[in-house]
N, CA, C and O atoms as a GROMACS GRO file, in nm:
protein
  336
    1UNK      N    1   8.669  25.155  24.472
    1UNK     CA    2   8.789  25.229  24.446
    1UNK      C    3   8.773  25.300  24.311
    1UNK      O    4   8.734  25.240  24.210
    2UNK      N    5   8.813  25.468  24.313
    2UNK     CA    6   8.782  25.500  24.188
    2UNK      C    7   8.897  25.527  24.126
    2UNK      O    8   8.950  25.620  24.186
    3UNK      N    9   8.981  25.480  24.011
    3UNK     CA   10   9.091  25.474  23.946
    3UNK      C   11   9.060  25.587  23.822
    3UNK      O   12   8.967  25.578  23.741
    4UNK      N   13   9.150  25.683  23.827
    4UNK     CA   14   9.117  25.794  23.682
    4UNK      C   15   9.270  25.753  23.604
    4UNK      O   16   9.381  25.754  23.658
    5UNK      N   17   9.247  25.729  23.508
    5UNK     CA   18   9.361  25.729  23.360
    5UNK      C   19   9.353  25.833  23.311
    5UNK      O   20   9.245  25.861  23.260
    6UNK      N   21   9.482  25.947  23.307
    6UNK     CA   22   9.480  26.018  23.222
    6UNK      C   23   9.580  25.994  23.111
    6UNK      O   24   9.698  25.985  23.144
    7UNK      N   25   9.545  25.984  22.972
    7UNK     CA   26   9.648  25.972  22.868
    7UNK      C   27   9.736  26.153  22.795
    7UNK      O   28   9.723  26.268  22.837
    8UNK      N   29   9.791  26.116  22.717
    8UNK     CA   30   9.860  26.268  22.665
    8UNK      C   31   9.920  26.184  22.512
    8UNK      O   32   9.993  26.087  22.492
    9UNK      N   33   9.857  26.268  22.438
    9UNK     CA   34   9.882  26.239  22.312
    9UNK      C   35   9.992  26.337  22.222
    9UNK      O   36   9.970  26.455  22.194
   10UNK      N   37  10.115  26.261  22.183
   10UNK     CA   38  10.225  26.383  22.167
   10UNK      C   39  10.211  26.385  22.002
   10UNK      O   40  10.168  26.318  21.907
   11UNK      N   41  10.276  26.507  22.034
   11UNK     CA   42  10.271  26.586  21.902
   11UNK      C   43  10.295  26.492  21.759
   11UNK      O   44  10.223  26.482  21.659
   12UNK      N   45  10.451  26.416  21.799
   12UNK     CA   46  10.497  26.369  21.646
   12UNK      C   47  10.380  26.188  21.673
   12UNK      O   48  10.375  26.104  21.762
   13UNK      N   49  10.304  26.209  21.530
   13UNK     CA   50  10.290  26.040  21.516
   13UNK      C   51  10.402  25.943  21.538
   13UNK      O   52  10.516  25.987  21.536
   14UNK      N   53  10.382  25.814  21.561
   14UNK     CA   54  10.479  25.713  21.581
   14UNK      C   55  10.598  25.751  21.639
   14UNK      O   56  10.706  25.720  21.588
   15UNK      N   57  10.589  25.822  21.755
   15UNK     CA   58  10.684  25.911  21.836
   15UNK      C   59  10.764  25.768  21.943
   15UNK      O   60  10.879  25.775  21.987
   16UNK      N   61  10.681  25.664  21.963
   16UNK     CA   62  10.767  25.587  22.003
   16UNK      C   63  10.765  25.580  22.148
   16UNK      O   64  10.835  25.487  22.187
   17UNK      N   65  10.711  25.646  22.241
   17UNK     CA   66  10.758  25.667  22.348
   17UNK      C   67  10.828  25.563  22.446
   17UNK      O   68  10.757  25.464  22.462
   18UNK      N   69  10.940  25.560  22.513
   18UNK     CA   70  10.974  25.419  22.564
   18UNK      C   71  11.005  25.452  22.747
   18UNK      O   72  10.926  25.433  22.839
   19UNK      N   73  11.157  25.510  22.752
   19UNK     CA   74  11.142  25.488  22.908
   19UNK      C   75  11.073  25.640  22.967
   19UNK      O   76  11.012  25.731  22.912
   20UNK      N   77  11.111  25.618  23.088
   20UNK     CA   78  11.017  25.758  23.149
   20UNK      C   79  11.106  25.798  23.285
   20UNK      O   80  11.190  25.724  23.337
   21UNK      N   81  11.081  25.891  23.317
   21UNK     CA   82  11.146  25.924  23.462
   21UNK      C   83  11.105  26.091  23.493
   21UNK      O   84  11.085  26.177  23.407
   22UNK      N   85  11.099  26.107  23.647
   22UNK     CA   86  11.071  26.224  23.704
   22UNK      C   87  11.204  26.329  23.678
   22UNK      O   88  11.318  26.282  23.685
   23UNK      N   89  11.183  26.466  23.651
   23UNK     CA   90  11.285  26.537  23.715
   23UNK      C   91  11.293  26.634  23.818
   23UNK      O   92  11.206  26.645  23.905
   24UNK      N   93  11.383  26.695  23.811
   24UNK     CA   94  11.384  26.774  23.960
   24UNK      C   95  11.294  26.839  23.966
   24UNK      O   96  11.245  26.821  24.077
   25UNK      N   97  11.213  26.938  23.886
   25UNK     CA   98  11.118  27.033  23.904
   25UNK      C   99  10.969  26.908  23.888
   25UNK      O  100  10.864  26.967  23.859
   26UNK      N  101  10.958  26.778  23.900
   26UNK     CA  102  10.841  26.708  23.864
   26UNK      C  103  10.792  26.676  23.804
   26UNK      O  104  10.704  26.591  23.818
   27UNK      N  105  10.834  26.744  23.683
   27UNK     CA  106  10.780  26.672  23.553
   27UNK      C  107  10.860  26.584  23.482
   27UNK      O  108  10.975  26.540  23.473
   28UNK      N  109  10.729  26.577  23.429
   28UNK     CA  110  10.802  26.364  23.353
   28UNK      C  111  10.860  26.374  23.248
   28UNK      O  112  10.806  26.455  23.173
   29UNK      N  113  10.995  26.301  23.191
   29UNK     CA  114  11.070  26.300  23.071
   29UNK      C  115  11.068  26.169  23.004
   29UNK      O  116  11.091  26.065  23.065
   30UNK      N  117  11.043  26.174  22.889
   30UNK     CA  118  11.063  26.025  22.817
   30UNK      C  119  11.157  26.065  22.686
   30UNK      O  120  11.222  26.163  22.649
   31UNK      N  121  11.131  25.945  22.643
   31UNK     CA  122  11.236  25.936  22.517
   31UNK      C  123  11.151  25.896  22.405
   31UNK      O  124  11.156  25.772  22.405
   32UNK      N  125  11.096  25.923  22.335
   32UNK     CA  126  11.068  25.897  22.199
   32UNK      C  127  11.124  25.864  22.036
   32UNK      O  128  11.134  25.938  21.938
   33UNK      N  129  11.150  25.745  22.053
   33UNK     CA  130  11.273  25.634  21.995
   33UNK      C  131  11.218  25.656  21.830
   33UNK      O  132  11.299  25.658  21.737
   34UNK      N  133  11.081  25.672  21.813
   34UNK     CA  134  11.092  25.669  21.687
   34UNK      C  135  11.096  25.809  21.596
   34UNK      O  136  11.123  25.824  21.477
   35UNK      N  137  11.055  25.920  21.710
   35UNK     CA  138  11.096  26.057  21.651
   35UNK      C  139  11.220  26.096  21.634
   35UNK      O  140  11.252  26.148  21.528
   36UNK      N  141  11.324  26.074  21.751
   36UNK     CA  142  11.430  26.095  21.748
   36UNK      C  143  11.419  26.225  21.881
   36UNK      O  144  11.485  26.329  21.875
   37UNK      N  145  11.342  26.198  21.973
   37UNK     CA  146  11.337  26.338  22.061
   37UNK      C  147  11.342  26.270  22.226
   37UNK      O  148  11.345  26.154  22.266
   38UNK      N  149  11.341  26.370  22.281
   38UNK     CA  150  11.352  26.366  22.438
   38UNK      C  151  11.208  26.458  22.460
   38UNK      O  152  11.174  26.561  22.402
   39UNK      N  153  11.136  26.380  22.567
   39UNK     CA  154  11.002  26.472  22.570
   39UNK      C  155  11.006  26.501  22.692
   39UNK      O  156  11.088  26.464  22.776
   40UNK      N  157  10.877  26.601  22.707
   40UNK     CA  158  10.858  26.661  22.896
   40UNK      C  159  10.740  26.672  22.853
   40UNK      O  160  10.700  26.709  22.743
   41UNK      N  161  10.664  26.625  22.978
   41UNK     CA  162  10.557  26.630  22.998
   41UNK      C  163  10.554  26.752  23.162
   41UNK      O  164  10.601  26.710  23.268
   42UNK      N  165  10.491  26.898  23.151
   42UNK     CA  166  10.454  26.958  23.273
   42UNK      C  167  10.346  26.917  23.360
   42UNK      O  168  10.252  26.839  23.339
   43UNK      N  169  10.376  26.983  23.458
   43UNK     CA  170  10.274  26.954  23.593
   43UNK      C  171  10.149  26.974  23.521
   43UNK      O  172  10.058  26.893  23.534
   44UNK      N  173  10.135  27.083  23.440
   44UNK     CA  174  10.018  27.121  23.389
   44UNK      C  175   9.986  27.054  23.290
   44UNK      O  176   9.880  27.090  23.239
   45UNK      N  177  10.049  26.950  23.230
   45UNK     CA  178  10.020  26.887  23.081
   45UNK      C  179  10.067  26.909  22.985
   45UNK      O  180  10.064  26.824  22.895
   46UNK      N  181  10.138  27.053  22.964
   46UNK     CA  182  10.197  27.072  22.827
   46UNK      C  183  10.332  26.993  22.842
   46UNK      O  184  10.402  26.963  22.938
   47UNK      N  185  10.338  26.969  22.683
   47UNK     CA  186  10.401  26.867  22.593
   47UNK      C  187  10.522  26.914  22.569
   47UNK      O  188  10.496  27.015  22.504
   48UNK      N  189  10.652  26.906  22.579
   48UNK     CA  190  10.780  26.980  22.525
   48UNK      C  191  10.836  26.874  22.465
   48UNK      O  192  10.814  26.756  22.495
   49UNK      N  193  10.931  26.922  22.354
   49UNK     CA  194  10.990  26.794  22.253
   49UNK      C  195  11.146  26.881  22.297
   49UNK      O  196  11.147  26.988  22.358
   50UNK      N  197  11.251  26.820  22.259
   50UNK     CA  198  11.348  26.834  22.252
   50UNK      C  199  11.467  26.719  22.148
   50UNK      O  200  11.512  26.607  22.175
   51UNK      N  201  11.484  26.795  22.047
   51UNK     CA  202  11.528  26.716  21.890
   51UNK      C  203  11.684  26.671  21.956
   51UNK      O  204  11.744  26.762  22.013
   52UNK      N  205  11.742  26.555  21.952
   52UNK     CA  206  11.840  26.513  21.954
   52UNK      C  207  11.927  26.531  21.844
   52UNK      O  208  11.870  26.496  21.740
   53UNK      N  209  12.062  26.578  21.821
   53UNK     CA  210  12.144  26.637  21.764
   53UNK      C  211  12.180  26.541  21.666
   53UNK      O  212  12.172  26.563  21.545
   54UNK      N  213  12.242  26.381  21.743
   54UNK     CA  214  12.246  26.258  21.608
   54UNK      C  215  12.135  26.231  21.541
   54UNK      O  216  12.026  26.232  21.599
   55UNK      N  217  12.147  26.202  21.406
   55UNK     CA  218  12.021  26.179  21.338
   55UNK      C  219  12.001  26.050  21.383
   55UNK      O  220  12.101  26.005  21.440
   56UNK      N  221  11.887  25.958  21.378
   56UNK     CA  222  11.874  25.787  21.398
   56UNK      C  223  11.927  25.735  21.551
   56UNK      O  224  11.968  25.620  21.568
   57UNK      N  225  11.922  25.813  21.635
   57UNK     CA  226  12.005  25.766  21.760
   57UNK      C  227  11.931  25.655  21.862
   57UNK      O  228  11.978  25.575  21.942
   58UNK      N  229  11.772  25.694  21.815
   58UNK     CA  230  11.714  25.625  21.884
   58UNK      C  231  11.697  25.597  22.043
   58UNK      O  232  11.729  25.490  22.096
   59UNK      N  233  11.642  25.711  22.115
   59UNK     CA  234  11.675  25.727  22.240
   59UNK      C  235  11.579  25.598  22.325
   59UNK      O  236  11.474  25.547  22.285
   60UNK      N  237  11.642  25.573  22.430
   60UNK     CA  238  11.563  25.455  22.470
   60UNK      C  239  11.556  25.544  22.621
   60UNK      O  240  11.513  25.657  22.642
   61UNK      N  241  11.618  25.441  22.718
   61UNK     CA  242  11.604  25.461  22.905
   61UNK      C  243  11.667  25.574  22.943
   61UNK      O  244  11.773  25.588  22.881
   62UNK      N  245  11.645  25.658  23.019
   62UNK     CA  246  11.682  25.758  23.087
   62UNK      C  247  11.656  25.767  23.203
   62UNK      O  248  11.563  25.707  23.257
   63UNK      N  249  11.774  25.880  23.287
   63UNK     CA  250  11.764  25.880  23.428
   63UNK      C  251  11.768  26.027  23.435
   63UNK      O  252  11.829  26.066  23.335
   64UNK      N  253  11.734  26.118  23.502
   64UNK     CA  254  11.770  26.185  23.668
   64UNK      C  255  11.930  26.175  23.674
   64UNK      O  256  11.977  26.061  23.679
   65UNK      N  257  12.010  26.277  23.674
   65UNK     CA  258  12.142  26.262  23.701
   65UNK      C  259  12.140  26.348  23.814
   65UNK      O  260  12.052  26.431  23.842
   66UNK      N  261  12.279  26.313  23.896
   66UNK     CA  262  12.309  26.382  23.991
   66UNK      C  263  12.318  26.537  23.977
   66UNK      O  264  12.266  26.619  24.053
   67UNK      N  265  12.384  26.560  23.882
   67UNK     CA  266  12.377  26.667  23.813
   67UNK      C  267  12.280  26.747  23.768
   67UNK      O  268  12.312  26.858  23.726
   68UNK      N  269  12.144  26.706  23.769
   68UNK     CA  270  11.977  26.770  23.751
   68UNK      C  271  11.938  26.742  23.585
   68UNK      O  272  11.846  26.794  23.520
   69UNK      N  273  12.047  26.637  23.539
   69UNK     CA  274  12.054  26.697  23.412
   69UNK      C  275  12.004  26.510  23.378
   69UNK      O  276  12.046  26.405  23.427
   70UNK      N  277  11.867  26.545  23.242
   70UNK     CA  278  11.858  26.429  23.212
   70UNK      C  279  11.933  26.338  23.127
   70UNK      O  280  11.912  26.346  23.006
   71UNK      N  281  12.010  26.259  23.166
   71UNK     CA  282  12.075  26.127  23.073
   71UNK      C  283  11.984  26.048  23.037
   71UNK      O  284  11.891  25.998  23.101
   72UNK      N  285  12.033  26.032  22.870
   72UNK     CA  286  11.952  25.898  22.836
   72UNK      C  287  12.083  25.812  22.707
   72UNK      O  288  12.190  25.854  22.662
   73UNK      N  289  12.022  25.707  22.688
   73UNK     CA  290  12.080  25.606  22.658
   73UNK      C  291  12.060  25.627  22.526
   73UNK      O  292  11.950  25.674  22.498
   74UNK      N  293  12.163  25.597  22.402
   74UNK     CA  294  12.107  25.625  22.239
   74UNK      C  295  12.186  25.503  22.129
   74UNK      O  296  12.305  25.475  22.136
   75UNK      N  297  12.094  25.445  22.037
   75UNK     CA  298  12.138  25.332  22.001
   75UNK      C  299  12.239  25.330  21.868
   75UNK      O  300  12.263  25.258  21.772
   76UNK      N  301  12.288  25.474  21.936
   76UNK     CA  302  12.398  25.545  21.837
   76UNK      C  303  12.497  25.493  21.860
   76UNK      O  304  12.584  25.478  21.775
   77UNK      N  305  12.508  25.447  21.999
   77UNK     CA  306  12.673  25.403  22.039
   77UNK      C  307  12.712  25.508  22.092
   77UNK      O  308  12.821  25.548  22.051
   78UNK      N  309  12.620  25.619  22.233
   78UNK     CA  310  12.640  25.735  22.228
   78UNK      C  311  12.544  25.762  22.374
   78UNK      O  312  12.428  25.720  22.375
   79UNK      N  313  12.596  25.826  22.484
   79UNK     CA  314  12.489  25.852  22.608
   79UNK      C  315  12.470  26.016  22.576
   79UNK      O  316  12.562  26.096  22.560
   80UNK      N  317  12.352  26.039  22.571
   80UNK     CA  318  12.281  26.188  22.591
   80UNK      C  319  12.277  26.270  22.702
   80UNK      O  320  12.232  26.211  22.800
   81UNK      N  321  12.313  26.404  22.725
   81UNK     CA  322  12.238  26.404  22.871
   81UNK      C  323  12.206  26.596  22.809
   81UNK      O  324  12.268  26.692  22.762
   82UNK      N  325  12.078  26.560  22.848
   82UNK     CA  326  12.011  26.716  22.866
   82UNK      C  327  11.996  26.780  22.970
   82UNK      O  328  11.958  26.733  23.078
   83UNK      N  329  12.040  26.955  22.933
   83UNK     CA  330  12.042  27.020  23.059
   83UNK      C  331  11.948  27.125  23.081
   83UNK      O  332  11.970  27.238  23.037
   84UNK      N  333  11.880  27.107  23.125
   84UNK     CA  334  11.760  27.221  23.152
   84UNK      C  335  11.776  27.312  23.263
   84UNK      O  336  11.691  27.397  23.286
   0.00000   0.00000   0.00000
């Protein structure tokens, strides 16, 4: 069985990365808890950051909303949801 790992190394050091999830167009979104950002990863590999508005919010798990729009969870005392 031949197993390939591909990694992706993001932009900010100690970026944190924690939960992950697909969106509608396929590409992958995470949360990067210690930058303070929401990331995308494209079909093709490129890297997108997206800066969260509270400073220190600390984004953790996110979903896929019904709405197309990504929610995530922030340890602000505060739910996020980005709309692309």
């Amino acid at each position: 069985m031949n197993i390939k790992i591909n990694e992706y190394n993001l932009p900010m050091e100690k970026s944190g990365p924690y939960g992950i999830t697909v969106g509608s167009d396929g590409a992958i979104w995470f949360t990067e808890w210690g930058s303070n950002k929401i990331g995308r990863i494209t079909l093709c590999g490129e890297i997108i950051e997206y800066q969260i508005p509270t400073p220190g919010s600390e984004p953790h798990g996110l979903v896929l909303g019904p709405d197309g729009g990504i929610w995530f969870a922030e340890e602000a005392d505060k739910i996020g949801q980005l709309i692309y």
